[in-house]
C-alpha positions as CSV (number, residue, x, y, z in Angstrom):
1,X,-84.8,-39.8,-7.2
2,X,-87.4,-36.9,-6.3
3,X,-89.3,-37.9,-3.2
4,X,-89.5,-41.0,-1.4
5,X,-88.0,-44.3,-3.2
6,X,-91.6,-45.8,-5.3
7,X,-92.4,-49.2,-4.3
8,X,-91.5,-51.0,-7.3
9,X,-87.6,-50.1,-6.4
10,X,-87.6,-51.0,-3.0
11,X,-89.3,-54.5,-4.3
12,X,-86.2,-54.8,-6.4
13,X,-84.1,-54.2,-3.7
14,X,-85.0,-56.9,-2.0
15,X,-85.2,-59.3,-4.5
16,X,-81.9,-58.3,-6.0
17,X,-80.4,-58.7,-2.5
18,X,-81.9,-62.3,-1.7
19,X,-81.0,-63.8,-5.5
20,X,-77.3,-62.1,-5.0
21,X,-77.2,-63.5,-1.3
22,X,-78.6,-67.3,-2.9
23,X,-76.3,-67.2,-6.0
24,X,-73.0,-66.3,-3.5
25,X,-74.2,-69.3,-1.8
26,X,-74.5,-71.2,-4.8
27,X,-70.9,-70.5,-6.2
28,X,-69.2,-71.5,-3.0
29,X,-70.8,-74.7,-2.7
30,X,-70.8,-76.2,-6.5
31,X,-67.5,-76.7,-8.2
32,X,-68.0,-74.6,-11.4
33,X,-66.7,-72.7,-14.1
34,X,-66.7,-68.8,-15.3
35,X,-65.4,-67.0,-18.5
36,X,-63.4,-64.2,-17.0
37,X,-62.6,-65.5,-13.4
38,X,-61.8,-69.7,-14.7
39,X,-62.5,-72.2,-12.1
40,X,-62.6,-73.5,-8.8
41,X,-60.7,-76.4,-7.5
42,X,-62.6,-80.1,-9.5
43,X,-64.9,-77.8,-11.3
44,X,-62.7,-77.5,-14.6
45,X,-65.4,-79.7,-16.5
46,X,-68.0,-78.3,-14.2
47,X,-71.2,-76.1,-15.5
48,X,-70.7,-72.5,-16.2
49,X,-71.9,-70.7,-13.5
50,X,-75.8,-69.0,-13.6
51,X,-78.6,-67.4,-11.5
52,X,-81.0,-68.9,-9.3
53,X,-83.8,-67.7,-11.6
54,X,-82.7,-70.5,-13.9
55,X,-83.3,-73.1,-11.4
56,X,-86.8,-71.1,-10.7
57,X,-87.7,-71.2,-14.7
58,X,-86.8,-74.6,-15.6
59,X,-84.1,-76.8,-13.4
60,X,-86.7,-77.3,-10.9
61,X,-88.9,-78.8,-13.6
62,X,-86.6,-81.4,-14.7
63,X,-85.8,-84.9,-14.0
64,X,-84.4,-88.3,-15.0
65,X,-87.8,-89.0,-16.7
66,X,-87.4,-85.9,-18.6
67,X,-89.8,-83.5,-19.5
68,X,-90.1,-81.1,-23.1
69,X,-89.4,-77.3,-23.3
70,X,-93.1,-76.9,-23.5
71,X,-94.2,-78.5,-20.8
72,X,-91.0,-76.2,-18.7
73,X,-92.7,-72.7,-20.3
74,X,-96.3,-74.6,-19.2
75,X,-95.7,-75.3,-15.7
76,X,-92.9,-72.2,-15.1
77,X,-95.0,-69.3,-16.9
78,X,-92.2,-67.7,-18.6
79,X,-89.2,-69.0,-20.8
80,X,-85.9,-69.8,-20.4
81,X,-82.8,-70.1,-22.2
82,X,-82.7,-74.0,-22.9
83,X,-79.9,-73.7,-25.4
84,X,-77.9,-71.8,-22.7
85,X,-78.6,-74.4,-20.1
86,X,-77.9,-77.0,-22.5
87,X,-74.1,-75.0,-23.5
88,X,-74.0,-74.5,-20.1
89,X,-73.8,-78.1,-18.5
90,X,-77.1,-78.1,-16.9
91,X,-79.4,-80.4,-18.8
92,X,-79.6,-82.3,-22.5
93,X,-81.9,-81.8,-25.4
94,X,-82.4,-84.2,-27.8
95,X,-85.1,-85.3,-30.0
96,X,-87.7,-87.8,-28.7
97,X,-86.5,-91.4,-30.0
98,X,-87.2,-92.0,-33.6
99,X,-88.6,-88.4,-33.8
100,X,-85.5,-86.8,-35.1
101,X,-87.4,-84.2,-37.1
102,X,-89.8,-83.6,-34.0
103,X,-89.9,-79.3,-33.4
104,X,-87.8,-78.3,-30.3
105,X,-90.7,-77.5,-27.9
106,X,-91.4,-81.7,-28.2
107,X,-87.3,-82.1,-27.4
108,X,-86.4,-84.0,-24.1
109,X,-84.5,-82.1,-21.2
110,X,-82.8,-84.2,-18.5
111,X,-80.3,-82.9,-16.1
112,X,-76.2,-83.6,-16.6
113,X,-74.3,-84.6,-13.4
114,X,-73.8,-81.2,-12.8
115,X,-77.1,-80.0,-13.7
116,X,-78.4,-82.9,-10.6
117,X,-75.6,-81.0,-8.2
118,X,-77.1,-78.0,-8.9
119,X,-80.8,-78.6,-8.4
120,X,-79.6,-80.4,-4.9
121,X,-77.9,-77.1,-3.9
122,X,-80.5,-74.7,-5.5
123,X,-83.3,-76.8,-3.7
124,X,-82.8,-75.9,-0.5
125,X,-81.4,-72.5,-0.8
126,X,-84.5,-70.1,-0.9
127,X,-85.5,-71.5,2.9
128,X,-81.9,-71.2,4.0
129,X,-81.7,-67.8,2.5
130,X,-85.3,-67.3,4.4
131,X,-83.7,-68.1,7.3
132,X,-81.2,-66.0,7.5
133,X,-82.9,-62.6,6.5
134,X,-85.2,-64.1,9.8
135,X,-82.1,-63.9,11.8
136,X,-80.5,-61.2,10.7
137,X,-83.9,-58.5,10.4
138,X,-85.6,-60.1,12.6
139,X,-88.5,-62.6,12.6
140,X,-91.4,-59.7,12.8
141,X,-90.2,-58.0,10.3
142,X,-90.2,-60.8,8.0
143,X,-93.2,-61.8,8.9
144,X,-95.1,-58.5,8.0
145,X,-93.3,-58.5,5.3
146,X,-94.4,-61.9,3.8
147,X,-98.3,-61.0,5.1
148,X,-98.7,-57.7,3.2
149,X,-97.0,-59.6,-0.1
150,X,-99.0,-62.6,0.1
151,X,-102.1,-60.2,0.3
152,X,-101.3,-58.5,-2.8
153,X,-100.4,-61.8,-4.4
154,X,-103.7,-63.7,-3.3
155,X,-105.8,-60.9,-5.4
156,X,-103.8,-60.9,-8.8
157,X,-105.7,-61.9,-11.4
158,X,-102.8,-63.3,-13.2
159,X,-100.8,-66.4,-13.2
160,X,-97.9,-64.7,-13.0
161,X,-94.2,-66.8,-13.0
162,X,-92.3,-67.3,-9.4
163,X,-89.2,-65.4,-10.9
164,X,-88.6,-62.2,-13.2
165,X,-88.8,-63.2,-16.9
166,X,-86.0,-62.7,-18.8
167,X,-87.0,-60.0,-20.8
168,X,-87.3,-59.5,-24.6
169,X,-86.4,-56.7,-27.4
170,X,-86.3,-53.2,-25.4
171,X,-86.1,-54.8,-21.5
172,X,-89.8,-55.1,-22.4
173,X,-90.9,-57.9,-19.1
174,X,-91.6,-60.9,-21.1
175,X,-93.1,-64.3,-21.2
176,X,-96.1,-66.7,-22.6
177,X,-99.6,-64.8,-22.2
178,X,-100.4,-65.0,-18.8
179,X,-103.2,-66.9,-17.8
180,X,-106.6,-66.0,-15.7
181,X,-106.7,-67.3,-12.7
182,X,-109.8,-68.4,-10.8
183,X,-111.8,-67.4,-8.2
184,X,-112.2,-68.3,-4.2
185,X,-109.9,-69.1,-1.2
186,X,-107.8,-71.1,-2.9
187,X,-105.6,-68.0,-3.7
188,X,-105.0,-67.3,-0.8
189,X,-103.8,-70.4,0.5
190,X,-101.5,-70.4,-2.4
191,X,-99.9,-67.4,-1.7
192,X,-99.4,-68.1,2.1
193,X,-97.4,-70.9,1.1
194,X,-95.0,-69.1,-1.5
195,X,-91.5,-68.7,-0.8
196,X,-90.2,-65.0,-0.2
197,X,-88.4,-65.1,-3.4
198,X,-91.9,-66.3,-5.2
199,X,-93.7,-63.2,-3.5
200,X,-91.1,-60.6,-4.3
201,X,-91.2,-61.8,-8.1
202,X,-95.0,-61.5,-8.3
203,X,-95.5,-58.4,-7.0
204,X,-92.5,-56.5,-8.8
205,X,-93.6,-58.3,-12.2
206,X,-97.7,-57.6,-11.4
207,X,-96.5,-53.8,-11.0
208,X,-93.8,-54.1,-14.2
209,X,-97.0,-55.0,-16.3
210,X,-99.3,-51.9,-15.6
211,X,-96.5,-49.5,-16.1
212,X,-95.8,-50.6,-19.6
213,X,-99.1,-50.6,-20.3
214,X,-98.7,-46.7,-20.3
215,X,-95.2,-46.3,-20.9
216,X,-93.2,-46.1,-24.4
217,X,-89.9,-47.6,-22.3
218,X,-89.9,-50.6,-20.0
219,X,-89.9,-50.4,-16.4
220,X,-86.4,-52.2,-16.5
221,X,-84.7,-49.3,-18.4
222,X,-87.0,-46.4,-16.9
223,X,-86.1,-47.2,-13.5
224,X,-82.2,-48.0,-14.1
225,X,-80.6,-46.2,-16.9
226,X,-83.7,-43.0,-17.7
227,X,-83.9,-42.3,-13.7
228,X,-80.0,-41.6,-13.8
229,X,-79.6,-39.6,-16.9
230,X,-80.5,-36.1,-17.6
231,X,-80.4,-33.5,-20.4
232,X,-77.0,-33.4,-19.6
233,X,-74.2,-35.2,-21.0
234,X,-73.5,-38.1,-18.8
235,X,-70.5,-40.3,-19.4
236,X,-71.3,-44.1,-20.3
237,X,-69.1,-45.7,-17.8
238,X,-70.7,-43.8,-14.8
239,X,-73.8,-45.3,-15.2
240,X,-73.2,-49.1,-14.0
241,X,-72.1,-47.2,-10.6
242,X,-75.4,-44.9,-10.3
243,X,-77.8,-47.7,-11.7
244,X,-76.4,-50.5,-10.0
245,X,-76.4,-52.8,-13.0
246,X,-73.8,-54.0,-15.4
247,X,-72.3,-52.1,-17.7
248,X,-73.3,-55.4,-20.4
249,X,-77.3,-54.4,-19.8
250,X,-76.7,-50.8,-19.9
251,X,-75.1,-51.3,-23.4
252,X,-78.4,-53.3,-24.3
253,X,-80.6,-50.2,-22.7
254,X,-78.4,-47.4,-24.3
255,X,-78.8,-49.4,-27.5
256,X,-82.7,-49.3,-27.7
257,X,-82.7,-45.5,-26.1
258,X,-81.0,-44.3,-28.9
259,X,-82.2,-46.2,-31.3
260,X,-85.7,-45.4,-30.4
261,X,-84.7,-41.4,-30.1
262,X,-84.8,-41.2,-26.2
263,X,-81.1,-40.4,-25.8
264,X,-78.1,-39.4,-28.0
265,X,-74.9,-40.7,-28.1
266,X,-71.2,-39.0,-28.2
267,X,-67.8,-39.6,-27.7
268,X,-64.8,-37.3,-27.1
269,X,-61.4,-38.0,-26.8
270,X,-61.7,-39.0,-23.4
271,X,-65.1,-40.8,-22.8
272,X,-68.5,-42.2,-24.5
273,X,-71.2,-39.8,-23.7
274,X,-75.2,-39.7,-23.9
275,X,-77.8,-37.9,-23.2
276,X,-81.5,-37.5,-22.7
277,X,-83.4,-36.0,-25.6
278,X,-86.7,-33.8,-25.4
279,X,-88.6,-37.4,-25.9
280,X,-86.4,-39.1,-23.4
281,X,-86.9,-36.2,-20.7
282,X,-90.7,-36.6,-21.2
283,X,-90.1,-40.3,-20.5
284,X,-88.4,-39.6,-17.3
285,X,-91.1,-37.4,-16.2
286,X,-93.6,-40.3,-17.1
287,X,-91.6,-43.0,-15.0
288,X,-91.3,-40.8,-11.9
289,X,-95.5,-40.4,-11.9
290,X,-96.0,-43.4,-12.9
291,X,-94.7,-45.2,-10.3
292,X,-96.3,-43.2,-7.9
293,X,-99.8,-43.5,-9.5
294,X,-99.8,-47.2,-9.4
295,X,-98.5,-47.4,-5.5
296,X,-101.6,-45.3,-5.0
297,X,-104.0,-47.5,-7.4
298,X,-102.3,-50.3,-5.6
299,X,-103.8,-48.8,-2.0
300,X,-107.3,-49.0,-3.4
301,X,-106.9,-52.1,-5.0
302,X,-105.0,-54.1,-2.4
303,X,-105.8,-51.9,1.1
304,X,-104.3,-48.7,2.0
305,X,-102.8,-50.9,5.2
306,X,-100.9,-53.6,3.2
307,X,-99.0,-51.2,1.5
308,X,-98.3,-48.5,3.9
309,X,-97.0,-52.3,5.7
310,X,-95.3,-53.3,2.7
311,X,-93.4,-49.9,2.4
312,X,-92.4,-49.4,5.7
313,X,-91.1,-53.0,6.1
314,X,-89.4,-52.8,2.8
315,X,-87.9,-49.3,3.5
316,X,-86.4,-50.9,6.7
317,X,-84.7,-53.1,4.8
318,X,-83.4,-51.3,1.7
319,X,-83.4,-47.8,3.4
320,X,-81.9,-45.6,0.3
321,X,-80.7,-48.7,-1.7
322,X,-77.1,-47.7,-1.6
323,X,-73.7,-49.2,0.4
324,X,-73.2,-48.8,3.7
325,X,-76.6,-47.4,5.1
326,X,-78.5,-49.9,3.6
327,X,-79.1,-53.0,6.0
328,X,-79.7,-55.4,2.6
329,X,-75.8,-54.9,2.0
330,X,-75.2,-57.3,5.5
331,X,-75.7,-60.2,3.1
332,X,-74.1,-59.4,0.1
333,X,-70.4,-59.5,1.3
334,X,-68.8,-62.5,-1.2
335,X,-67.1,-65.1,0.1
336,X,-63.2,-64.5,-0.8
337,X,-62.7,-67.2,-3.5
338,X,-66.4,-65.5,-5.2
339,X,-66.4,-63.9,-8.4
340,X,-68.0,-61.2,-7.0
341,X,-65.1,-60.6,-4.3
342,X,-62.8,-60.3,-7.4
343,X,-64.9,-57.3,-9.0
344,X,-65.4,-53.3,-7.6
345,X,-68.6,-53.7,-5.2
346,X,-71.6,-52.0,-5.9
347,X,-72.5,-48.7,-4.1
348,X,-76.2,-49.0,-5.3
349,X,-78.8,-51.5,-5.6
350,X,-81.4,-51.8,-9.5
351,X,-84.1,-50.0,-8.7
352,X,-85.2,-52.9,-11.2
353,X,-83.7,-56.4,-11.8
354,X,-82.0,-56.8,-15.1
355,X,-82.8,-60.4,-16.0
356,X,-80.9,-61.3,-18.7
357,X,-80.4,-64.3,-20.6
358,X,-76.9,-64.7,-20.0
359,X,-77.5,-66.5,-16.9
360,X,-80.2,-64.6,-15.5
361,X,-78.2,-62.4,-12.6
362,X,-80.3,-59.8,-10.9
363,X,-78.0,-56.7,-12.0
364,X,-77.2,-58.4,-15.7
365,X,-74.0,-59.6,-14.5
């Protein structure tokens, strides 16, 4: 990356780190199951294993009373993947009684067993998680750090989600038209009472926004998969270690690049390769000052001090995003039996979460 790391990265950072650090914490303590790595001890009929972004777009909406899919996209702000959840082990959808023709937003979602397991250990994760980046970056830090985000959030004028969407066609950042919010104080109460994780998401989506308004490529692939290629031939299987994301999401990103003439694609008898074209080097050049312009619309907008704050807090933390000098990797270490400990590390962190719908992991795991 040409000068200093933009802000939207080091956002990322830190809310890929936290979600990684919660969803470790999550697969040691419920007995579960995975496709590639099978299960732990009494979780052979257990859920499949997902994200904490599904417990912040829907679990933490549902009950024994049940509530419908609409009501969930009402009161979360973005969608979910209720057919995954359901596949999953998390919740049931059936029709409401007697209503067996009834469309699928008026269906009723309760939580399984399992899904009630996991809303117990997802509910009290993000303050536990809180508490530990208190301890271990200390409490000032933290502190700044939630000030200068809750003054950012307090003057959007969007209700955005408390998590990343999971995006649609093209990474595009997705969900239900966002709504207006109102005016007065009450903002900023609100956003003084948000959980990290909550402020982290609604800063990095508010900035995701106004860069697609002026960019032909989503934020999500500009920032992971354009910011590591060049009008050179790179090969395909490098880019999960430069990106920091999985190799599943840069398949999806190389898919719409070349399908949308931004890259090419080869292969060789020894490797897949792809590279930029003239339309995808201009969109390179367009994310780098980008991302710069809007850091420096967001000084006007929000205070030249709460992101000159927000920056140097955030660059304490992530420093250059990659392992070992950045601090944010002190959290990430798996616990032995984790998925993660069973899989090559990362050396990088996104420079932009990869949502995806396949349990909503930060890097598209």
């Amino acid at each position: 990356m040409r000068g200093p790391v933009p802000l939207s990265a080091l956002l990322s950072q830190a809310l890929v780190a936290f979600t990684i650090e919660c969803d470790n914490e999550t697969e040691h303590c419920l007995p579960h199951t995975t496709t590639r790595h099978g299960s732990t001890p009494g979780g052979e009929n257990g859920p499949w294993l997902t994200s904490v972004v599904m417990w912040m777009n829907c679990m933490r909406f549902v009950g024994d009373d049940g509530i419908t899919p609409r009501d969930v996209v009402r009161l979360a702000r973005t969608k979910t993947n209720f057919r995954g959840l359901h596949r999953w082990g998390y919740i049931t959808l059936k029709p409401p009684e007697g209503r067996a023709d009834a469309p699928h937003a008026e269906w009723i979602i309760r939580p399984t067993r399992a899904g009630k397991q996991a809303q117990t250990i997802w509910r009290g994760l993000l303050p536990e998680i809180e508490v530990r980046w208190r301890d271990r970056f200390g409490a000032a830090e933290i502190d700044k750090l939630q000030r200068s985000l809750s003054e950012i959030v307090s003057q959007l004028e969007l209700e955005l989600p408390d998590c990343l969407p999971i995006p649609g066609y093209g990474l595009w950042t997705a969900g239900p038209k966002p709504r207006w919010r109102s005016s007065g104080g009450a903002r900023v109460e609100e956003a003084k009472n948000l959980p990290l994780y909550a402020l982290l998401s609604k800063a990095l989506l508010a900035f995701a926004i106004e860069f697609e308004k002026e960019s032909d490529v989503s934020l999500a692939i500009s920032a992971n998969v354009l910011r590591v290629m060049s009008d050179q031939r790179v090969r395909v299987r490098d880019l999960p270690r430069s990106s920091g994301v999985s190799k599943e999401a840069i398949a999806m990103a190389l898919g719409v690049l070349v399908e949308s003439n931004f890259a090419t694609e080869h292969s060789d008898y020894r490797a897949r390769l792809v590279r930029l074209t003239t339309k995808g080097h201009k969109a390179e050049k367009t994310y780098q000052i980008l991302v710069r312009q809007i850091e420096e619309r967001w000084k006007t907008r929000f205070g030249g001090k709460t992101i000159e704050v927000l920056r140097v807090v955030l660059q304490s933390l992530a420093a250059d995003g990659t392992a070992p000098d950045s601090p944010l990797f002190r959290g990430l270490i798996p616990y032995p039996d984790g998925w993660r400990a069973a899989v090559k590390p990362p050396e990088t962190l996104p420079h932009f979460p990869m949502v995806l719908h396949r349990g909503g992991y930060p890097d598209g795991s």
